[in-house]
N, C-alpha and C positions, 0 to 999 in steps of 0.2 A: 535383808528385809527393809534396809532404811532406804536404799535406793527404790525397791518398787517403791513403797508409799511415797518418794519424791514423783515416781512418777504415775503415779493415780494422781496423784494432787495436781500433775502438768494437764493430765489427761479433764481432769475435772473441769481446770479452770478450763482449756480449749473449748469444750462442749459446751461448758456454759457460755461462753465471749461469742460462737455459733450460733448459737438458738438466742441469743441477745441481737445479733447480725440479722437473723432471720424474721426475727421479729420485726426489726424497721424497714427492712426491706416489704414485707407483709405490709407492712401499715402505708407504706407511701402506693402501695399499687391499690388498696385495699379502701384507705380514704376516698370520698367521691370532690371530684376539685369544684370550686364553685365557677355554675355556669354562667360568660357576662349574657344577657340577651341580648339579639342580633336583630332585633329593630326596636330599641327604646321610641314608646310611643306616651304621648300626656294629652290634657286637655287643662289649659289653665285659664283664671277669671279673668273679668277686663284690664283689670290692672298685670296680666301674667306670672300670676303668683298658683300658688297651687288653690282649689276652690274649696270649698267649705262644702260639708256632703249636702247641702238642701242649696237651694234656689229661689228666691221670690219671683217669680217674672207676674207681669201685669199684661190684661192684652192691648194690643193695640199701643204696644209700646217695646222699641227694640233694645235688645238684653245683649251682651256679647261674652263670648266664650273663643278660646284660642286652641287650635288644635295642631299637635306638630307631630312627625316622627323622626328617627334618624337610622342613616344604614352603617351598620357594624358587618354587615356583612362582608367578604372579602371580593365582592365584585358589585356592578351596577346591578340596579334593579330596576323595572317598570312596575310601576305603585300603583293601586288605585286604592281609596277609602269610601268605601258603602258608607252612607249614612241613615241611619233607621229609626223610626219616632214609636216608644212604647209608652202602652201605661202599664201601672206596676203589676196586673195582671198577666203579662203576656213575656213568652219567654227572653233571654239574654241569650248570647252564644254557649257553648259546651267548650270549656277549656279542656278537660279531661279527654276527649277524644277531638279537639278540633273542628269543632261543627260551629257553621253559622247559626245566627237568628234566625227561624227561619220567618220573616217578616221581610217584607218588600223595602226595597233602596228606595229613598225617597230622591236621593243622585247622590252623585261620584264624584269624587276627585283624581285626576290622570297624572301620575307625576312623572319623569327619572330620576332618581336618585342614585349616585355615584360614592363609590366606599367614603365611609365618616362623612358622605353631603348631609346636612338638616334641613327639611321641609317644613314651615312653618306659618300657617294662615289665620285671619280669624274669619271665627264664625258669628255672622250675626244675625240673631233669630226675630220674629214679631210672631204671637200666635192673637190668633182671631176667634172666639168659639164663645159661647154663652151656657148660663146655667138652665139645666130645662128637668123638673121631675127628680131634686134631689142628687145628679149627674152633672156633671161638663161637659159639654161638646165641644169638642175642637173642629173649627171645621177646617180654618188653614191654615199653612207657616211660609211666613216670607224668609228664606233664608240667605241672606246678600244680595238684598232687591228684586229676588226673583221668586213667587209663589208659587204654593204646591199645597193641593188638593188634600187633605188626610179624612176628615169625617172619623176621629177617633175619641171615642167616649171613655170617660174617667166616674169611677163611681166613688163615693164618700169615703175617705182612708183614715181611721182614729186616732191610728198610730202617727201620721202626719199633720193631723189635723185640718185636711184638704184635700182636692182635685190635684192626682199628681200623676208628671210624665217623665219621659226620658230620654235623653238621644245618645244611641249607639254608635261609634263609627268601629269599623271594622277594616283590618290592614286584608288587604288581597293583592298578592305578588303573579306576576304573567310566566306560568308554567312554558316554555320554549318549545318541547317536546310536544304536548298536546296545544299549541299554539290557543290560550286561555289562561284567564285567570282562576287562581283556585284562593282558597281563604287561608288564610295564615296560623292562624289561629290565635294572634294577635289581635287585643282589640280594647278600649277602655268607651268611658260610658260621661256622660255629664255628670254634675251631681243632680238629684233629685230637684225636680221643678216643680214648685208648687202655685197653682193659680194664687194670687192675694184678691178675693174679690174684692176682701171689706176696702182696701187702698182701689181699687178697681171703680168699685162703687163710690167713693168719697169723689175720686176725680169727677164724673159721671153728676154727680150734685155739685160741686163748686162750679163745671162749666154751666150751668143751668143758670 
């Protein structure tokens, strides 16, 4: 009798030391590993620092912003960056399924980028538009010397306290297969630009 119960007691401890084995083995397949992202993308202020969520820009006056990304991926890639001007009415991209904005490029950026290359430019913007009926109109944006056409109206926002917009850039890599580009589903945004009339207007009387 005294040997069985030595060996229930062996047998016990086995099974237990088992199902302790099997437990961490369970947990290491079971854990989700954390994922790195495979094109760190930013948008930072003129100084290259991260930006503050709002913006004052003024028009007729140029504002700059930096925009980079980098590849983790484990081969080259051909990059392009959609860029796209909203106001806070109108949609963002769909991260949950990958879908664009679906709002027009105002232009692109053509890159290659080579595993761990960093791409990194600035962006500098002037908007032109005026207040008309309680509204902002924007009517253009210089973005690095070169103008572009928008005609995009901002209505009164409380929560801001102003006429406010947005610029989207958006990562789109060149699919081989279908020889095109497709969207990444990768993309970050400005912070929040808010017209500053009343500074708009001050300047506007001192030149007088």
């Amino acid at each position: 009798m005294k040997i069985l119960g030595e060996n229930t007691i062996v047998l016990d401890a086995i099974f237990i030391s088992a199902v302790i084995i099997s437990s961490m083995f369970a947990y290491v397949f079971i854990m989700p590993r954390a994922v790195q992202p495979i094109f760190p993308m930013w948008v930072l202020d003129e100084y290259q620092r991260a930006p503050k969520s709002q913006m004052a820009v003024l028009t007729n006056e140029t504002s700059l912003l930096y925009i980079g990304v980098e590849n983790k991926m484990n081969s080259s890639e051909y990059c392009e960056i959609q860029v796209k001007f909203r106001n806070l009415s109108m949609p963002i991209p769909n991260t949950a399924n990958s879908t664009a904005a679906p709002l027009d490029s105002i232009l692109s950026y053509y890159f290659f980028l080579a595993k761990d290359e960093t791409w990194e430019t600035p962006f500098e913007f002037n908007l032109t538009g005026e207040e008309l009926n309680s509204s902002f109109i924007l009517h253009d944006i210089e973005i690095n010397n070169k103008m572009y056409e928008i005609n995009l109206k901002s209505d009164w926002i409380e929560e801001f306290n102003g006429y406010n917009y947005q610029v989207i850039f958006e990562l789109w890599l060149f699919d081989k297969p279908k020889e095109e580009f497709a969207f990444s589903g990768i993309w970050v945004t400005s912070p929040f630009l808010y017209i500053d009339l009343n500074q708009t207007m001050n300047d506007a009387v001192e030149s007088t």
